[in-house]
N, C-alpha and C positions, 0 to 999 in steps of 0.2 A: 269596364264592361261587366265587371263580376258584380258590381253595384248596383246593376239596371237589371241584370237576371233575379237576383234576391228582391229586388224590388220589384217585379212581375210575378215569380214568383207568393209574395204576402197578400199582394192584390188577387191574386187566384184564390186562393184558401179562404182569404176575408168573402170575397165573393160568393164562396160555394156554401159558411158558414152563413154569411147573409141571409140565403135564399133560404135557408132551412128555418131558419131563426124566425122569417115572416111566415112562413108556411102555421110554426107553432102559436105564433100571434092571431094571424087569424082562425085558427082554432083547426084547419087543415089535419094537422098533426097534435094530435091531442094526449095528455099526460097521460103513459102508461103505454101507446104506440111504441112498436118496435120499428126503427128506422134503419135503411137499409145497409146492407153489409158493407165493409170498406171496401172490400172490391166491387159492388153491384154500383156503387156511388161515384166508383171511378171512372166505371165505363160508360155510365151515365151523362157526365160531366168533360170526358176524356182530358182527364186530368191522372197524375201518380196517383200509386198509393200512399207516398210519405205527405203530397198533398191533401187527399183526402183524411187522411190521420189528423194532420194539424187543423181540419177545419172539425174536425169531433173535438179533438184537444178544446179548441176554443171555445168550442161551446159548452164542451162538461167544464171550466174553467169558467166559465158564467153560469152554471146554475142549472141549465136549460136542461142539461141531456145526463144519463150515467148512462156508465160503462159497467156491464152483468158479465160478469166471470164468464167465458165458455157459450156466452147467449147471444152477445152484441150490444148495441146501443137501443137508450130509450128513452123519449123524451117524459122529462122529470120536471119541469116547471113552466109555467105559463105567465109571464113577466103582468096580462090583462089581469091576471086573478090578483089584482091589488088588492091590500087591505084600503078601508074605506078612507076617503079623502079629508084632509081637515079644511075646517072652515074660516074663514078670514075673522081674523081677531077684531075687536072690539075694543081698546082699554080706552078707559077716560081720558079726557083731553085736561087733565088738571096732573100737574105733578104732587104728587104723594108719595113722600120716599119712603121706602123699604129698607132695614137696614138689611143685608145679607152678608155680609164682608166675611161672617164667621166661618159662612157655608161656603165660598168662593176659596177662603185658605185653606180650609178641611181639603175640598176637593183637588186642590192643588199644590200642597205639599207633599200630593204621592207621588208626585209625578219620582221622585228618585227610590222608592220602595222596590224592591225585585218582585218578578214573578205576578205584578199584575197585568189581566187583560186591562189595557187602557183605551176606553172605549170614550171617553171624557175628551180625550185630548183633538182636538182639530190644526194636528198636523200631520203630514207625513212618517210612517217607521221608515228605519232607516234602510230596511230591506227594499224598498223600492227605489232608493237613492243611488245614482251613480255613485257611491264614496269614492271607488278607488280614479276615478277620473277627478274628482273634487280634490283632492291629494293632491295630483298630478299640479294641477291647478294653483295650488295654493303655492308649492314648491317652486314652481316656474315663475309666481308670482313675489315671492322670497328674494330669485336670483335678480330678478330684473330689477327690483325699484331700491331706490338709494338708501342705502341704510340697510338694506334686506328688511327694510320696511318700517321702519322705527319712527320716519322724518314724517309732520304733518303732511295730510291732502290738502289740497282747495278746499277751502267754504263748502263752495258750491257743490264740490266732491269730484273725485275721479274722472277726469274727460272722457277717455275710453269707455265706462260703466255708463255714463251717457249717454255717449254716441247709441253704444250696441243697444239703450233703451228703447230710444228716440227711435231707431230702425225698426226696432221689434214694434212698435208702434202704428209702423206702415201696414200691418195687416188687420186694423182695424179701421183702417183710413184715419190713423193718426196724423197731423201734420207737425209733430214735433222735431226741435233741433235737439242737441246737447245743453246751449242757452237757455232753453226752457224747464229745464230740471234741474230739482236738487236733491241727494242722496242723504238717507235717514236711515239714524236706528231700527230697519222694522219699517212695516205699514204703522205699527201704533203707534210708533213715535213722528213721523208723518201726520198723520191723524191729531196728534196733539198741538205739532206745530199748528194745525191751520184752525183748532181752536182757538188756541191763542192768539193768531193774528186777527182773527176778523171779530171776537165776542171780548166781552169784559164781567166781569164781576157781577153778577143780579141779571144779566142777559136770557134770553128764551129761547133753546134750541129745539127744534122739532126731531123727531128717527121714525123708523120702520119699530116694529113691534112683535114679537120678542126681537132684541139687537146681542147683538156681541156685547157680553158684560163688562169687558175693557173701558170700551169709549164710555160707555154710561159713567160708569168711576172716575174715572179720568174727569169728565164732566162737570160729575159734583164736586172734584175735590178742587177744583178753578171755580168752583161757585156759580156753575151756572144752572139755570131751570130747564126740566125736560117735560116736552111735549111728547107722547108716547102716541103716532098714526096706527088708524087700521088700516091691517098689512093679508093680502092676500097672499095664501102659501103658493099660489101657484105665477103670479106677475107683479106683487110686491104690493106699493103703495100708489093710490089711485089720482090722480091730479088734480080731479075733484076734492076728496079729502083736505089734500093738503090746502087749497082754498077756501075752505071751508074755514080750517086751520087759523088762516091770514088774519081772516075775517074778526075773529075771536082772541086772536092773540098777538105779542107784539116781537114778532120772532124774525131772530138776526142770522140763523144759517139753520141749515136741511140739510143730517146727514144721512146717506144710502150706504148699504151694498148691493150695487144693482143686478150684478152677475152671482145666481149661485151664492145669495145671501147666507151667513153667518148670523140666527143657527136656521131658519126654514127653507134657505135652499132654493128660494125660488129665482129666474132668471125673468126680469123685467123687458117686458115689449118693448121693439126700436118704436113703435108708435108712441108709447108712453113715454121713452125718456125722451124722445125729442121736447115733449108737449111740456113737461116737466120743467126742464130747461129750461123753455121758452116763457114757462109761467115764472118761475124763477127769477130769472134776469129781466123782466118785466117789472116786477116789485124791485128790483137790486137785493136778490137775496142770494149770498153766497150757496152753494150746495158744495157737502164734502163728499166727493165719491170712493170709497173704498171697493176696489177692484182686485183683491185679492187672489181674488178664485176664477178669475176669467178666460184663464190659460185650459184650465181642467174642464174642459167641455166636453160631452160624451157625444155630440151633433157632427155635422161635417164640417162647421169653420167655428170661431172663437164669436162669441157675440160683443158685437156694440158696446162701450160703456158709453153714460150719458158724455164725457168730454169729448166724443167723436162728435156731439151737435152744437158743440160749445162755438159761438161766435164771437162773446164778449168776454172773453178770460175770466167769467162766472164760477167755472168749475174748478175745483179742486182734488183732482186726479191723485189716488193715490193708490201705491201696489210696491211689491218686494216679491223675493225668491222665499219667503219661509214656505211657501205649502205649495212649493214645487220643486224646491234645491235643497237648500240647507238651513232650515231655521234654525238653528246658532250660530250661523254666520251676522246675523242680524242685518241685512243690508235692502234697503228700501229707498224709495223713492216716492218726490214728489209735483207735481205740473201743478203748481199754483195759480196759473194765468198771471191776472194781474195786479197776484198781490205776493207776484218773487220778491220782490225786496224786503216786502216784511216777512216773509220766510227767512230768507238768508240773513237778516239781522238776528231773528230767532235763534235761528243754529248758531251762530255766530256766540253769542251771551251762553246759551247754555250747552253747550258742546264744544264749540272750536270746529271741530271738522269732525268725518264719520272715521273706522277705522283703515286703515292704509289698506294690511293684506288683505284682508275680506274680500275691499271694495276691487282692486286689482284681481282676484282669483278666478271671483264671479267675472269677471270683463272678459278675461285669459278663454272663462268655457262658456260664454257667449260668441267671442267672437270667430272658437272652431265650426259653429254648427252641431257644438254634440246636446244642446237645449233643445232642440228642437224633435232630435231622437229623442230622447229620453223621456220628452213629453208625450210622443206619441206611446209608446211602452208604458207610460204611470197611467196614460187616459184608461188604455185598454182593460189597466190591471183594478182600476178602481170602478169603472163603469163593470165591470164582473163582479167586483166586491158589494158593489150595490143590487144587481142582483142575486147576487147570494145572502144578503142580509134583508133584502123582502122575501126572499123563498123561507129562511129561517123562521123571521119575524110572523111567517103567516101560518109556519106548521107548530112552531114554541108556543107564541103568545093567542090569548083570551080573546075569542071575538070580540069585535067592537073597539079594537083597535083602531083611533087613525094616524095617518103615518103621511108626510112628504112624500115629494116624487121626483127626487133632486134630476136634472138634466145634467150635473158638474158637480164638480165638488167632489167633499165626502165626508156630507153632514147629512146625517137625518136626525128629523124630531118630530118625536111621538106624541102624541095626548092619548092618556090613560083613561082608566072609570075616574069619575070624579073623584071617589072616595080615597084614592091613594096618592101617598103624597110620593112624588121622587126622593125626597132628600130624608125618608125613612126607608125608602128603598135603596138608595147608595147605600146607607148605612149597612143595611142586610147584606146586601151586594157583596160588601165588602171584608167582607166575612167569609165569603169564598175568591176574594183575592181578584174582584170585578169591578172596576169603575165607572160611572156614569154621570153627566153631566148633570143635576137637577134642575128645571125649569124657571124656580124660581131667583134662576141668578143672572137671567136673561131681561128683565125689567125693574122699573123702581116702583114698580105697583104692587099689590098684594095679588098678583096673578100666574098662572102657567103652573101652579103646584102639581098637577097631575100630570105632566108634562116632562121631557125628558132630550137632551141630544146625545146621540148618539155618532161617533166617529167609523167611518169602515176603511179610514188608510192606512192601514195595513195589508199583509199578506193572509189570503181567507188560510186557515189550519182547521183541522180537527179540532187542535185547542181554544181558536176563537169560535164554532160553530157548538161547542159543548158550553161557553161561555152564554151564548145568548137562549143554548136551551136554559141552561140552569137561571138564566135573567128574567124569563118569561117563564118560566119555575115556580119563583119567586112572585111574581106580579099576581099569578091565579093563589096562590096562598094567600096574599094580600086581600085578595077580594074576597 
């Protein structure tokens, strides 16, 4: 009973912040507005006062609104006053590699230095993380499996971790079993097996454009050629394109992130990926889907990945807990369709199986129900973190700024003046102890130098909001 009151209760406050929230959107309520007192709002709404607190709370906690000593509330930020849009890329359709490797390990060997803003990394701080229930988890996962966990898994991997997939599945209109997955290192290592099942040596892979600099690597160092698509920041890769693509070249898989792409963020039309698919499997062209980020939706339900259109076990579905649980538990999964078996021989030669406890712990706090809390709580805290890193980004940084409009996630990426490069800007950066993604480790072309991603999952601090003044500090000195 006391669960159904706290839960009418949030639906109250979310509601009452709601209502405020559009009023500032459509310009009702405009920056510098004094909004009305916690009691005048209460009897307004007839709702508490600790209600109506919590829905100021949420909103100075997104950006929108502060709180003036002694004066009241006042609305502080207008989510429309975007910095300007970026434009769908262009890169050539001829692969031309780039070496960057140098600048990918610079960037990524800080990862264990103290004391930096890590703005670079695209994953979760651990302050948004349930740990002490992940504990709980791993513990109870300890007691119960034989050996306290020592003894291999399945191939296939963990049946429970399956199962509780497969179900989590249902709310995309998934029709998956346990049967139909197999459990991986990571999405990346996911992502590798089904390179290797379906491409060979001299093969020609198409991607989105800028991609997650991983799978590119990955790619070359199996010898395969990259086709780099133009990629809109705001619904991905066009289906046109990629026929265009067909036409001209002799390419053996298509890989996406179709939700909340890694690094621009964007979240791909159910129109598009059906059509996609449909063009796809039409030629017999495998498509890998990396659906990482499809949980962290800031909308009112998770969107579609293209395997929800999947008819002909074309797609290759893939996703993990790293950038909503635990990414050092390393624990992913993959829905091959109809090329499980050369998955599982894959895993089979170069792993043996995934690791026991991990895979068990994650099962243990999927199959409480506390994922599903938790996600709710990370959406809220990162969908604020995004607006407070556009309000930032608009009052620090250099007109003429453009910048994503992530709907999920918690990536943004910037395009700069042309004249400055990111990766002399990390360097600066980092010199007050600031990390940043540079651009051009996103492609194998000589492109995106003025370019930048940027991470906001973390918890917003004065410390990170001094970071991105002093980052766009930095950018107007540059220019």
């Amino acid at each position: 009973m006391k669960k159904n009151v706290k839960g009418r209760e949030e639906h109250i406050y979310l509601h009452v912040a709601g209502n405020i929230e559009q009023q500032i959107m459509d310009n009702v309520l405009t920056i510098g507005d004094k909004l009305p007192s916690v009691r005048v709002l209460s009897k307004q709404h007839g709702v508490s006062i600790s209600t109506t607190l919590q829905a100021y709370y949420h909103l100075e906690g997104k950006g929108l609104i502060e709180s003036r000593p002694q004066s009241g509330y006042y609305v502080r930020f207008n989510p429309s006053r975007f910095p300007d849009r970026l434009e769908k890329s262009n890169p050539p359709l001829t692969a031309k590699n780039k070496n960057v490797e140098a600048i990918i390990s610079e960037v990524y060997d800080d990862f264990v230095m103290p004391g930096i803003v890590r703005f670079s990394l695209s994953v979760p701080a651990p302050e948004i993380l349930p740990l002490a229930k992940l504990n709980k988890s791993m513990v109870q996962a300890m007691k119960g499996l034989p050996g306290g966990g020592t003894a291999y898994e399945h191939v296939q991997g963990n049946n429970v971790l399956r199962t509780q997939v497969a179900r989590w599945t249902r709310q995309w209109n998934g029709d998956l079993t346990a049967d139909d997955l197999v459990t991986t290192a990571g999405c990346m290592n996911a992502i590798s097996y089904c390179l290797m099942a379906i491409t060979k040596p001299g093969d020609t892979i198409a991607v989105e454009s800028p991609v997650y600099f991983g799978m590119l690597r990955f790619a070359q160092s199996i010898g395969l050629k990259v086709i780099e698509l133009p990629t809109d920041p705001e619904t991905g890769v066009d289906p046109d394109d990629v026929k265009k693509a067909l036409q001209k070249h002799n390419i053996k898989a298509v890989f996406f992130v179709s939700n909340f792409s890694n690094p621009l963020g964007y979240c791909m039309p159910d129109e598009q990926k059906e059509a996609m698919v449909k063009l796809l499997s039409k030629h017999g062209i495998p498509l890998i889907e990396d659906d990482l980020y499809g949980d962290v939706f800031f909308g009112k339900q998770r969107p579609r990945p293209c395997k929800s259109f999947d008819e002909e076990g074309n797609v290759l579905w893939c996703s993990s807990i790293s950038k909503t649980l635990a990414p050092g538990y390393r624990v992913g999964w993959v829905a091959p369709g109809k090329y499980l078996e050369k998955i599982k021989r894959l895993k089979l030669y170069h792993s043996i199986t995934s690791a026991t406890t991990q895979q068990a712990a994650i099962a243990n706090f999927l199959s409480t129900g506390r994922y599903e809390h938790h996600l709710r709580k990370m959406r809220q805290t990162l969908h604020a973190n995004s607006l407070q890193f556009i309000r930032a980004i608009g009052e620090y940084f250099p007109e003429g700024v453009k910048m994503s409009n992530p709907k999920g996630g918690f990536i943004l990426w910037m395009e700069l003046d042309k004249n400055i490069d990111t990766y002399h800007l990390y360097q600066e950066a980092m010199l007050h102890k600031i990390s940043i993604a540079p651009g051009s480790m996103f492609t194998l072309q000589d492109r995106y130098r003025n370019c930048m991603r940027l991470s906001y999952g973390m918890q917003w601090t004065p410390q990170v909001d001094r970071a991105l003044k002093k980052l766009g500090g930095l950018v107007k000195e540059m220019m």
